[in-house]
N, C-alpha and C positions, 0 to 999 in steps of 0.2 A: 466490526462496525460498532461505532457508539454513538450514545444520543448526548445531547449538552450537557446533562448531566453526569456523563463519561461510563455510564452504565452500557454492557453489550445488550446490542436490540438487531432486528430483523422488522421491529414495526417503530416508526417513527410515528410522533403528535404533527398535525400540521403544523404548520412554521417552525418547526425544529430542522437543526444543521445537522447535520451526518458529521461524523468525525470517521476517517480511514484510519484504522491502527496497524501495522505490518510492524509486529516483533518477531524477530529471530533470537533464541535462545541459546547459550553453550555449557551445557550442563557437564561438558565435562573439567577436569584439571588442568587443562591446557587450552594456552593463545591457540587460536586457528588464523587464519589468514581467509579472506573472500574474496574472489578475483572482483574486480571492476570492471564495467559496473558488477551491483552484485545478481544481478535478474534483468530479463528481459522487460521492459518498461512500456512495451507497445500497447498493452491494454490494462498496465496497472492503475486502479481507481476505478477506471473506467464505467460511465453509469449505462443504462439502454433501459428505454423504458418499456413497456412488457405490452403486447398488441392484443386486441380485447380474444385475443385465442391463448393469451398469455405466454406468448413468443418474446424473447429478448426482438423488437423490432428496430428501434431507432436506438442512434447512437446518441448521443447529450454530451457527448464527451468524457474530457478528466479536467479533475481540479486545480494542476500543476501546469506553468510551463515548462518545466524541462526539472529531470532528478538526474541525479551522479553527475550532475552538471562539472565539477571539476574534477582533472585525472588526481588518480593515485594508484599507485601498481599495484595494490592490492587494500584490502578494509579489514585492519583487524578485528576483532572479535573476542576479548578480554577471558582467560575462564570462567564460570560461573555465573556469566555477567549477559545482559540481554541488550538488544541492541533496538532502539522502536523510531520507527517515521511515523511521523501522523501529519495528519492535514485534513481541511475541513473541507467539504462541498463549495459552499460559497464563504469567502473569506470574512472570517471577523479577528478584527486587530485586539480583542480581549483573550481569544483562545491562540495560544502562538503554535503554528507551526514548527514540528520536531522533526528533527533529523536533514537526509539528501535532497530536498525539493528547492529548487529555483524558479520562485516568483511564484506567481497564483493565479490562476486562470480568474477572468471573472466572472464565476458561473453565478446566478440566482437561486434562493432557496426553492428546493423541490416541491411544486405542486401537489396536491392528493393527489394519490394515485398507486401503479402497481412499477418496479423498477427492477431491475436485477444487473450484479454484477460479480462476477466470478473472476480468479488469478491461478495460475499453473504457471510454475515454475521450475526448475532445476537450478541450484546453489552449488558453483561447483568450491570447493576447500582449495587451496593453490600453496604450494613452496615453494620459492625461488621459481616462480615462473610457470613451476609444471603444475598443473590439476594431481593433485595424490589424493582426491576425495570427492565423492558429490550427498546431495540429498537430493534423494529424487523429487522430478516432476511432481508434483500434488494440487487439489486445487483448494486453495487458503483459505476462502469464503465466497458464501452468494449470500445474494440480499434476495 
């Protein structure tokens, strides 16, 4: 998570935009390959605002309509080299949207308040079609 000023935060200023950053890095000497999509996308972004017991209660949605939006039999992954989506909460045409995201939801800047949003994943690595690799499940961030 970042704030407009592209600094990582957990506490945003009222009327500040959330910026989502999802890097994957490949620290090794070698191309890798990601199957496509590269993760499950059903709650990636995703915000829920927190119920005064401080329970993710309500969903608010995601920022995106649609990521991996077009096929590719797999996403390379360069050696050494990192690979970043980002995307704002609510869209502003001065900060661009990076990387797989197709179109932009039109969500509103987030009111004060308490919010959380968590990602668990599994990346699986692919050659010629087979899976020869994963990283496991993990959960990326909460707010």
């Amino acid at each position: 998570m970042l704030n407009e000023r592209r600094q990582e935060t957990t506490v945003f200023a009222a009327g500040d935009n959330v910026i989502f950053s999802f890097q994957l890095r490949n620290k090794s000497g070698q191309d890798i390959a990601l199957r496509n999509p590269i993760f499950n996308t059903e709650h990636f972004c995703e915000v829920y605002q927190r119920d005064k017991n401080d329970n993710a209660a309500t969903s608010l949605g995601v920022p995106y309509q649609g990521i991996f939006c077009t096929y590719q039999g797999a996403n390379l992954l360069l050696a050494n080299s990192t690979l970043t989506n980002e995307i704002l909460w609510a869209d502003d045409k001065t900060i661009p949207t990076v990387g797989f995201f197709c179109g932009h939801n039109q969500q509103q800047l987030l009111p004060v308040g308490k919010y959380r949003t968590a990602f668990t994943t599994t990346i699986d690595i692919v050659q010629n079609n087979e899976v020869v690799g994963q990283v496991p499940a993990n959960v990326c961030y909460r707010l």
